[in-house]
C-alpha positions as CSV (number, residue, x, y, z in Angstrom):
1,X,61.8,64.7,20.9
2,X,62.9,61.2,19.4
3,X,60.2,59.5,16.7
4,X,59.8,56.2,16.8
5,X,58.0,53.9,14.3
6,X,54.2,53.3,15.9
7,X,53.0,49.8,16.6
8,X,49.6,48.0,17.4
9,X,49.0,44.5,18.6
10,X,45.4,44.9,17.9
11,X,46.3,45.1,14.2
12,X,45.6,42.0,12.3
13,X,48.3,40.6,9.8
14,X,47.3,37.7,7.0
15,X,50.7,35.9,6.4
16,X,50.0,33.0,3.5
17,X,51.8,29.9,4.4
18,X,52.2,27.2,2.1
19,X,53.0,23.8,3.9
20,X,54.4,22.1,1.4
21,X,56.8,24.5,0.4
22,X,58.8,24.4,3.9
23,X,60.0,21.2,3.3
24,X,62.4,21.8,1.0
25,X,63.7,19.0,-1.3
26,X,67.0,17.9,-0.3
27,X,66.1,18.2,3.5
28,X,65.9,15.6,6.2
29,X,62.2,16.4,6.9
30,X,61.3,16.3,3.1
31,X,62.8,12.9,2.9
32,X,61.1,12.1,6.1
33,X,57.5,13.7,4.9
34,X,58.3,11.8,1.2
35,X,59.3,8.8,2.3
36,X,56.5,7.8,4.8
37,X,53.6,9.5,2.0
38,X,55.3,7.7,-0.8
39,X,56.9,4.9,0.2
40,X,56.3,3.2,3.5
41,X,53.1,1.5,4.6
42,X,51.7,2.8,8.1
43,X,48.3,0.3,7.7
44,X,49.8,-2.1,10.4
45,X,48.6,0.7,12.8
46,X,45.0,0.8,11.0
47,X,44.1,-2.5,13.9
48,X,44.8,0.3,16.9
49,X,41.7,2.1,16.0
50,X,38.2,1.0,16.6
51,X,36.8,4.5,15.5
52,X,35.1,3.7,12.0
53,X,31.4,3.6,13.9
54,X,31.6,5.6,16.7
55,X,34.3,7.7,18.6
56,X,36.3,10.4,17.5
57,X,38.4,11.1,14.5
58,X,42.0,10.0,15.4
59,X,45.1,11.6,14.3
60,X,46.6,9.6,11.1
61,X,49.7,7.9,12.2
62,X,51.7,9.3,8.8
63,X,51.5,12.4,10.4
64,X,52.3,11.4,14.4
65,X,55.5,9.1,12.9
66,X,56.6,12.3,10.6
67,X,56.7,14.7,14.0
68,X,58.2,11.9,16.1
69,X,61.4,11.4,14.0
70,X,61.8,14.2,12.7
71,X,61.7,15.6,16.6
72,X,64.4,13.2,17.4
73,X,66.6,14.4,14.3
74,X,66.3,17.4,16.2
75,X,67.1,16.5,19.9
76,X,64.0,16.2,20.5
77,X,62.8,13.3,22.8
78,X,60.0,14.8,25.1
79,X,56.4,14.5,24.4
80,X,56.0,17.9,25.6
81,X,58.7,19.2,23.8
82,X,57.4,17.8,20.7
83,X,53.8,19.1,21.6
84,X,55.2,23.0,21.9
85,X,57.2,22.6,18.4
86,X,54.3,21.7,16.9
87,X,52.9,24.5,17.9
88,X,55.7,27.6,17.3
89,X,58.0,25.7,14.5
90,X,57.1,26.2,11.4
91,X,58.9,22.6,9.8
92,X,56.7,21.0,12.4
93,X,53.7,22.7,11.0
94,X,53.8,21.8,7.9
95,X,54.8,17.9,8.4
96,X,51.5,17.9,11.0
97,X,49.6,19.8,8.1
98,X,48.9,22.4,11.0
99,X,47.3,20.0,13.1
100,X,47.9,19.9,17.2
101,X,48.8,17.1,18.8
102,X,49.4,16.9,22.5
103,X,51.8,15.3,24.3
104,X,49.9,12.6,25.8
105,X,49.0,11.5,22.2
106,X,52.4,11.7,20.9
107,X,53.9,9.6,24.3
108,X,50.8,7.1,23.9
109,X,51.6,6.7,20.1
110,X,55.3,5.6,20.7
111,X,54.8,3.5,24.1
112,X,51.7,1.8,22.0
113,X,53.6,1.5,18.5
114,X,54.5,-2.3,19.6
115,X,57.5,-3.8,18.6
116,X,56.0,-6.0,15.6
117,X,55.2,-2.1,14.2
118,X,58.6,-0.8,14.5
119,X,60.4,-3.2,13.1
120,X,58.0,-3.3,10.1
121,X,58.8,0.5,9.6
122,X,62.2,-0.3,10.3
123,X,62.5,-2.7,7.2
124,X,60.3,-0.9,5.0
125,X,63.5,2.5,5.3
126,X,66.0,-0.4,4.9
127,X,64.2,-1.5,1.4
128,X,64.8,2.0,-0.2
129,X,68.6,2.1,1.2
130,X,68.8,-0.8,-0.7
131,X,67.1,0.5,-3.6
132,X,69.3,3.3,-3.3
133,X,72.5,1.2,-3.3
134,X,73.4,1.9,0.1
135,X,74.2,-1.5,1.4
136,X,77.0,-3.3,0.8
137,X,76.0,-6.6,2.5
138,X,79.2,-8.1,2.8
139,X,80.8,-6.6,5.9
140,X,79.0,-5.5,9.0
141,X,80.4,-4.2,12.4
142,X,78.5,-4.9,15.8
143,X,78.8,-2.2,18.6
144,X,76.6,-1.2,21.6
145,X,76.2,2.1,23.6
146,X,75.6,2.3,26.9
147,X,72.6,4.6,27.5
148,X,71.1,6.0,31.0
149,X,67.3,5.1,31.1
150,X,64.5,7.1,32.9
151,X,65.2,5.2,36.3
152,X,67.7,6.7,39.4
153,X,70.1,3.5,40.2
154,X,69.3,4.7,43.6
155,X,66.3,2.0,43.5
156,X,68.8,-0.8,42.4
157,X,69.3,-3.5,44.9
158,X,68.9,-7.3,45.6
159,X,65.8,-8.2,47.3
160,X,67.5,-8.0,50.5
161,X,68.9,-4.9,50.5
162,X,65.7,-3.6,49.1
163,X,63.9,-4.5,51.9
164,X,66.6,-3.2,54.6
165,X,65.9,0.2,52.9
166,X,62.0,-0.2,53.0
167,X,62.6,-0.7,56.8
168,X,64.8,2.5,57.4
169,X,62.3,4.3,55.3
170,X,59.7,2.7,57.8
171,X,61.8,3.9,61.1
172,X,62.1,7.4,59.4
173,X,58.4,7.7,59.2
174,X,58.0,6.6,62.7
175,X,60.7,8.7,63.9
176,X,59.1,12.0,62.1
177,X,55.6,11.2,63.4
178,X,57.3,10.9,67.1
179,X,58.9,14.2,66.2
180,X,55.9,15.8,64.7
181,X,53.6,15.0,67.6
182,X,56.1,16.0,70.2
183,X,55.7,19.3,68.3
184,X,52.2,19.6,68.3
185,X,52.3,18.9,72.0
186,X,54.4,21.5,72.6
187,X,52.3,24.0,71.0
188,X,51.8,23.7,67.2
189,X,54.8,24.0,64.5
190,X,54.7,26.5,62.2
191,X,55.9,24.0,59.2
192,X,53.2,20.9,59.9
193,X,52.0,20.9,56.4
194,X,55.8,20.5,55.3
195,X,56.4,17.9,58.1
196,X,53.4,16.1,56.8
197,X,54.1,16.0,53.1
198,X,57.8,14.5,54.0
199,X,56.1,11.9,56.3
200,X,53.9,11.1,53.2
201,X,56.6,11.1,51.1
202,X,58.6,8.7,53.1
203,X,55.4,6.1,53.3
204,X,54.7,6.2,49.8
205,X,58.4,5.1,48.9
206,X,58.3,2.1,51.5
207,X,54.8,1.1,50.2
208,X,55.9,1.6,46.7
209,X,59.5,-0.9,47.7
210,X,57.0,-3.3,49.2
211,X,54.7,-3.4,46.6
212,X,57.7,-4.1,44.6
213,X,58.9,-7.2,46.3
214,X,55.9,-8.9,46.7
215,X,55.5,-8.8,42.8
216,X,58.7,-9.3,41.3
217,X,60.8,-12.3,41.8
218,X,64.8,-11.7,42.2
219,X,66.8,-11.4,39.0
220,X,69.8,-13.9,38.1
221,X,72.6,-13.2,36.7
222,X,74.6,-15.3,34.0
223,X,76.5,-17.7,37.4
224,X,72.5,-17.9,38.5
225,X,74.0,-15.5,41.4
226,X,71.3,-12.7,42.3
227,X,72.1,-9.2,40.5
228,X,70.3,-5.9,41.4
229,X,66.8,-5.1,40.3
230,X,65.3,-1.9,40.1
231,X,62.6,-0.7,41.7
232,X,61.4,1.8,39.2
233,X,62.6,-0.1,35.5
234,X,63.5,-3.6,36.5
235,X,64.3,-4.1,32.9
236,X,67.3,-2.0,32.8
237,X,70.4,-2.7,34.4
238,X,73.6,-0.9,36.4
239,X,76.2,-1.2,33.9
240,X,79.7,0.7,33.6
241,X,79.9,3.3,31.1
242,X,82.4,5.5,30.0
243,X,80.4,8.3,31.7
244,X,80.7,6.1,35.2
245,X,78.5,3.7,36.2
246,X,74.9,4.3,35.3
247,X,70.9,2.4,35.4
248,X,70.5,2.2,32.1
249,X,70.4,-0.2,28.6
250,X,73.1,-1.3,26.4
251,X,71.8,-0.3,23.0
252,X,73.1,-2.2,20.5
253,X,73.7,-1.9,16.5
254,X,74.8,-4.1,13.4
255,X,75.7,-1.5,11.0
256,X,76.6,-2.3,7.2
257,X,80.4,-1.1,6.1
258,X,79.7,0.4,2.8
259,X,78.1,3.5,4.0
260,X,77.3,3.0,7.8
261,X,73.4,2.0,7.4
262,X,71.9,0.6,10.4
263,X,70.6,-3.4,9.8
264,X,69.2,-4.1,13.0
265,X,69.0,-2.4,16.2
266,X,68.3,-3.6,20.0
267,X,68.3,-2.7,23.5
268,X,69.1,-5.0,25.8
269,X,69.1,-4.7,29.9
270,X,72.2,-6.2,30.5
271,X,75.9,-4.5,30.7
272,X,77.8,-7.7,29.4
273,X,77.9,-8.0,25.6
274,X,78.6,-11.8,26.1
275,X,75.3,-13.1,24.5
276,X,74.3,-10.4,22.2
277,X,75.7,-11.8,19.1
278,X,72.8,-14.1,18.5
279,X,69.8,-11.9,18.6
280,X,71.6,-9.3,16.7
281,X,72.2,-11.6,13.8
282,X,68.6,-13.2,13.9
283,X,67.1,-9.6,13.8
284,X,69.4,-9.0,11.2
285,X,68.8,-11.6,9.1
286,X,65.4,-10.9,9.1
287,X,65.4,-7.5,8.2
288,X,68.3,-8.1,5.6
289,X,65.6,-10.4,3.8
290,X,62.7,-8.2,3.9
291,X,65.2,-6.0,2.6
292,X,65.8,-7.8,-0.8
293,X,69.2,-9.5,-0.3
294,X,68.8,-12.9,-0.8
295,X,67.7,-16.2,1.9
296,X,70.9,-16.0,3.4
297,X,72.0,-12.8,3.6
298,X,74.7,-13.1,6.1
299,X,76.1,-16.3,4.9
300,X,80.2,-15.8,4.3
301,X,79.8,-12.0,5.5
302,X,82.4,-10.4,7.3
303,X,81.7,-9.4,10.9
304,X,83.8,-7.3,13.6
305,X,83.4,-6.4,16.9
306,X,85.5,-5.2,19.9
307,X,86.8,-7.3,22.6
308,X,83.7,-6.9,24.8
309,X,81.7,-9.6,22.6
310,X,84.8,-11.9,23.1
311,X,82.7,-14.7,24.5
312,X,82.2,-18.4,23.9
313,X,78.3,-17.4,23.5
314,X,79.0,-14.9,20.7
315,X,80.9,-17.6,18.9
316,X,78.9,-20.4,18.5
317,X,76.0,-17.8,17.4
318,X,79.2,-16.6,14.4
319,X,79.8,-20.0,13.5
320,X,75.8,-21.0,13.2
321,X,75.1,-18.0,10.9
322,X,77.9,-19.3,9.3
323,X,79.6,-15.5,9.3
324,X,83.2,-14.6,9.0
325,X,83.4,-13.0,12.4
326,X,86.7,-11.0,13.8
327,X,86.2,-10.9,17.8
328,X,89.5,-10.5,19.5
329,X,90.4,-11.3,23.2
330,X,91.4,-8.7,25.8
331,X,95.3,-9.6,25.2
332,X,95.0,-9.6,21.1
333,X,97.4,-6.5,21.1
334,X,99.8,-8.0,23.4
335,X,100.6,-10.8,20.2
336,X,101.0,-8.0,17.9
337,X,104.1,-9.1,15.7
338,X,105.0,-5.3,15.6
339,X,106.1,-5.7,19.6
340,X,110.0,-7.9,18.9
341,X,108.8,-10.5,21.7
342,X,106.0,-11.7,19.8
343,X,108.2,-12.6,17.0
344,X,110.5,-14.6,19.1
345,X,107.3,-16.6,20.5
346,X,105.9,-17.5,17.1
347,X,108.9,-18.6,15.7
348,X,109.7,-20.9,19.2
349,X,105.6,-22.3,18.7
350,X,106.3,-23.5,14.9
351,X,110.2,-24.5,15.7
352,X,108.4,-27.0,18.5
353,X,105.5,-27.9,16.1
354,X,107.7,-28.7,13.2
355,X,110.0,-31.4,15.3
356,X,106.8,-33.3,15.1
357,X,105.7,-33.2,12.2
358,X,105.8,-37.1,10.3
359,X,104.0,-39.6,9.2
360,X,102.4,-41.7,11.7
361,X,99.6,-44.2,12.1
362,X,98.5,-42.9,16.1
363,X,95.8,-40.5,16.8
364,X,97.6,-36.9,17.4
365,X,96.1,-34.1,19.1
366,X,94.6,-32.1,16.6
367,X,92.2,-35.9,16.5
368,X,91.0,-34.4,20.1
369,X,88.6,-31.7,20.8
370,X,88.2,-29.4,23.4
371,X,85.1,-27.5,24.5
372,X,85.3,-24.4,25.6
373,X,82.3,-24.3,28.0
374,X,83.2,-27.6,29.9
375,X,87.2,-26.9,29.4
376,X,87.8,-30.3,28.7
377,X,89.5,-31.9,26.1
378,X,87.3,-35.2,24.4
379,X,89.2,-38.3,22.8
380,X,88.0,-39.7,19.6
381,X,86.1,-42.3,21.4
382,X,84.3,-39.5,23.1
383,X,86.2,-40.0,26.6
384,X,87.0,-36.9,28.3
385,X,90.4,-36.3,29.6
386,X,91.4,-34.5,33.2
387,X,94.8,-31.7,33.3
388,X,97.2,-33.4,35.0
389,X,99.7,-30.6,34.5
390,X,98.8,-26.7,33.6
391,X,102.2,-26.0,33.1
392,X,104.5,-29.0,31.6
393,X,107.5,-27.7,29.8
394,X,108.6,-28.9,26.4
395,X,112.4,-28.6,27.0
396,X,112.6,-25.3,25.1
397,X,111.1,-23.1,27.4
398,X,107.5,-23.1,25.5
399,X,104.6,-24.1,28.3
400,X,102.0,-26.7,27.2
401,X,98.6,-28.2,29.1
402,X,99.4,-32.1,30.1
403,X,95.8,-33.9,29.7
404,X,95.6,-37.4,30.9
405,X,92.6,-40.3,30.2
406,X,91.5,-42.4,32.8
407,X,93.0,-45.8,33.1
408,X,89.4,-47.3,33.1
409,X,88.4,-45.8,29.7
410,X,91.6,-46.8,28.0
411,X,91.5,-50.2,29.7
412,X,88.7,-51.4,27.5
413,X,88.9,-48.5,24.5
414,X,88.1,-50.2,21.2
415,X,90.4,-47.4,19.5
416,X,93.1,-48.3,22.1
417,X,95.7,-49.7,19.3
418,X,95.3,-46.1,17.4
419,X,95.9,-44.1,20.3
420,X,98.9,-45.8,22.2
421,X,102.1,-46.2,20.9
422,X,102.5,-49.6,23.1
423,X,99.1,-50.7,24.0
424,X,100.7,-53.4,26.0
425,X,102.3,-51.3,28.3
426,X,100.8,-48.0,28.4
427,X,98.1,-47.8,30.7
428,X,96.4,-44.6,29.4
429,X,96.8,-42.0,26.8
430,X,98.2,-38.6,27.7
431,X,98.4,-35.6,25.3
432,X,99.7,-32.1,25.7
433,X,98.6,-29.2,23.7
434,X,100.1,-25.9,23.7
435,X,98.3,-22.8,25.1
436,X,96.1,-21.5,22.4
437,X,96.4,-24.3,20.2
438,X,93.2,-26.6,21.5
439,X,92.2,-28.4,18.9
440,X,88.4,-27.2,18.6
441,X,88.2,-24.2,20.4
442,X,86.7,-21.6,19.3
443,X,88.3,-18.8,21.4
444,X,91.9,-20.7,20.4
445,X,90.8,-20.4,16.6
446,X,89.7,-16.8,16.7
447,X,92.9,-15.9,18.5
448,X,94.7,-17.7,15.8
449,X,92.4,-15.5,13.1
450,X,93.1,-12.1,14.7
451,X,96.9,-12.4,14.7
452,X,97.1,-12.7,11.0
453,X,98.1,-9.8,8.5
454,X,94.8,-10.6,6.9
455,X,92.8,-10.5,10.3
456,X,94.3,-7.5,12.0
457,X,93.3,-5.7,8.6
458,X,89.3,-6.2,8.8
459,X,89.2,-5.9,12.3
460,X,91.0,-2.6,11.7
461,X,87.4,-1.5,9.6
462,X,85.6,-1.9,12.7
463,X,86.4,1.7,13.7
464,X,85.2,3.5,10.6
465,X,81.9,1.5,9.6
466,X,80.3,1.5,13.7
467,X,81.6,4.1,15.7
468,X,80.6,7.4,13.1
469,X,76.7,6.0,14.2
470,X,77.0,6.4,17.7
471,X,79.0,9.6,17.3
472,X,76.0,10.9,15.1
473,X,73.3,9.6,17.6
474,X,75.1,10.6,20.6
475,X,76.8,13.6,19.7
476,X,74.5,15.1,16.6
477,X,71.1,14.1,17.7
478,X,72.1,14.3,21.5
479,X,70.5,10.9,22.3
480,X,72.0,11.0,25.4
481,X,69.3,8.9,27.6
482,X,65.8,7.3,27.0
483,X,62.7,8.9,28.2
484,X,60.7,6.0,28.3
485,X,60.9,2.1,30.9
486,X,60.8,-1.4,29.9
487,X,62.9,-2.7,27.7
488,X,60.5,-3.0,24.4
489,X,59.1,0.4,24.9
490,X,62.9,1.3,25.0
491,X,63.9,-0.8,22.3
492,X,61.1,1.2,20.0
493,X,63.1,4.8,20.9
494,X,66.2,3.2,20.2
495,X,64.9,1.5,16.6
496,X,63.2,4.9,15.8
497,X,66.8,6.6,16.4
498,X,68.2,4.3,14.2
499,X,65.6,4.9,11.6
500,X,66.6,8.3,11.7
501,X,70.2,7.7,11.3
502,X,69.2,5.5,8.4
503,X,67.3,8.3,6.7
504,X,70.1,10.9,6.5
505,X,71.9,8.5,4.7
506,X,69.1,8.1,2.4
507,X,69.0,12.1,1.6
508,X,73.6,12.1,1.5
509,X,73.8,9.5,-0.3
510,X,70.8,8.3,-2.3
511,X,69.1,9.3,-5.0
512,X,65.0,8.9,-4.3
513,X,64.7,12.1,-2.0
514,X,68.4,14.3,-2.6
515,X,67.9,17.5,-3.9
516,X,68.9,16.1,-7.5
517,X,66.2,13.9,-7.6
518,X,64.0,16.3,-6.4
């Protein structure tokens, strides 16, 4: 006969546990359970609770914020999840101090955390990276990531073809209660409660459509044309992704160069980039300030970002901050000087501007300025001109723009003697300017930066300062969708995330909470 060793469950075991000591210095969840004890201030919750007279005891929010990051710097992202680890992990133990929380209170405490809250936190982790020396502050990179959010773009549609799908829902139910009673007079079906649930079913989503459209208003798009809402989060968008096209948010980050620490973070329900550059650099600024660096923290700072932000919007908002931006167009590589045609090109563009080159006393065309959102080109006595010719050749082969001013506001022009050559003959002033050369333009001037030695090399940073943070919050921490709707209770996961990210570069590379300052 074999012997085994004997075993009882009814035998008690004592197995001492000492909290404190599982959070081992050097660790992400020591720096997490340091950090929010030692250094950042959690009374901006204190006005949630109305408990000091009556009520129960509520869980400290130290202890809630602890779980909740450190849950997403494990993949983490379900309240329920979180509630189970809380539960059978023993990290999670000792950051909740062996306390219980369930999942409604954990969901409740980041849907209620308020966006005022997070970005308070979210300054408070940016102070100690710049304690620590983590931020450079004088080049940033701007990305976004397209993220799926807890909606099925199955609900998406314009009003109208909303409501043609609450009326085939409508002929389905009547169709199945037809079906169902010609069953019953027939004698009985087996499956009625079946039949009855997917009748139910059926009402409740044309109810839930109608409900929908009575309350929300249509959604505009950036021509004031109607885009598709969403039944379930109208907030979110359908946007193409690089994993197909998906209802979700594009998450967006301003990340500092020196060692890839998050400045400001956003979620916004829109797939175009085109207007993004604004709030990004107000929330930046903002936080950048709280941070410590200076009033004007972004003044004269270099800023990249891909071809997607390439927008007339994004611009402006560059130039008003008063940042060194590198945006290139969709057709930047095309110019490279590396390719033998682009040579040829340049050379032809500064033979042709050279033969005019002299002194003279006549307004040229760099006195003109074009707008970029109009698309026309304004005289110095503010007239604007119309394009008489898109394509007038200079007699070299290089194509220019031919603008022309109105006879009736050069007839009486006070400037007239500056701009024409022979006033007494000339009826109105034409000028041609060379494509990409608009005196003015923004987009022509940020073409003109890009294609430089010196611009093609800080644009070229853009790749090692933004991408390694969506790799580590996409790939590492498997944020792969958000679990919660609207956009600010989204744009609290997505800041919380980037908190996260911002804290493991706090334990690589600081000093407060490594293991050598431990």
């Amino acid at each position: 006969m074999p012997r085994y060793k004997p075993y009882d469950y009814d035998q008690l075991m004592m197995i001492p546990v000492s909290l404190e000591q599982q959070l081992a210095p050097g660790t992400l969840e020591y720096a997490i359970h340091r950090l929010i004890e030692e250094r950042i201030d959690t009374s901006v919750f204190d006005e949630k609770y109305r408990n000091d007279g009556t009520g129960r005891r509520a869980y400290d929010p130290k202890v809630l914020l602890k779980v909740v990051l450190f849950a997403y710097s494990r993949s983490i992202l379900h309240s329920r999840k979180i509630e189970r680890a809380c539960r059978e992990n023993v990290t999670f133990m000792a950051l909740a101090c062996g306390q219980k929380p369930d999942h409604s209170t954990v969901a409740a405490f980041i849907s209620d955390m308020g966006e005022e809250r997070v970005v308070n936190l979210f300054t408070q982790v940016l102070l100690v990276c710049e304690e620590d020396g983590l931020l450079g502050g004088t080049q940033f990179s701007l990305d976004g990531l397209k993220l799926p959010s807890n909606a099925s773009k199955e609900w998406s549609g314009t009003h109208a073809e909303l409501q043609r799908k609450k009326e085939k829902l409508e002929a389905k139910v009547k169709e199945a209660v037809r079906e169902h009673r010609e069953k019953d007079r027939r004698g009985g079906d087996p499956d009625r409660d079946r039949e009855q649930n997917r009748i139910n079913r059926l009402q409740r989503n044309a109810d839930r459509i109608e409900k929908f459209l009575s309350e929300a208003q249509p959604k505009r798009g950036v021509r004031n044309k109607e885009v598709q809402s969403n039944v379930t989060d109208n907030d979110s968008a359908k946007m193409v992704s690089s994993h197909g096209v998906i209802q979700g948010y594009n998450a967006n980050a301003l990340v500092d160069g020196k060692h890839q620490v998050v400045v400001h973070a956003q979620a916004f329900g829109e797939g175009e980039d085109a207007k993004v550059a604004a709030p990004m650099l107000e929330g930046a600024e903002r936080n950048l300030k709280a941070a410590g660096l200076g009033d004007e923290p972004l003044k004269d700072v270099e800023l990249s970002a891909d071809t997607g932000y390439f927008s007339v919007d994004n611009l402006e908002a560059c130039r008003d901050a008063q940042v060194d931006a590198y945006i290139p167009d969709r057709e930047f590589r095309k110019r490279d000087p590396r390719f033998a045609n682009a040579g040829r090109h340049r050379r032809s563009v500064d033979k042709h501007k050279q033969r005019y080159k002299s002194k003279k006393r006549w307004f040229g065309p760099e006195d003109f300025r074009f707008d970029d959102r109009t698309k026309r080109l304004t005289c110095p006595a503010g007239h604007g001109l119309y394009v008489r010719n898109r394509n007038f050749s200079t007699g070299d082969g290089y194509k220019a723009i031919a603008y022309q001013a109105p006879k009736r506001a050069c007839r009486g022009c006070t400037l007239r003697a500056q701009c024409l050559r022979h006033p007494e003959r000339t009826e109105s002033r034409q000028v041609h300017i060379f494509y990409g050369k608009r005196p003015g333009s923004l987009t022509d001037a940020m073409k003109a930066k890009i294609d430089t030695p010196e611009g093609r090399r800080i644009y070229s940073r853009r790749l090692s300062t933004v991408e390694p943070v969506f790799a580590n919050v996409r790939a590492q921490k498997r944020m792969d969708r958000f679990t919660l709707r609207g956009r600010l209770k989204v744009n609290i996961q997505w800041m919380l995330y980037c908190m996260v990210h911002n804290m493991e570069k706090i334990v690589n590379f600081g000093e407060s909470y490594a293991m050598a300052g431990a």
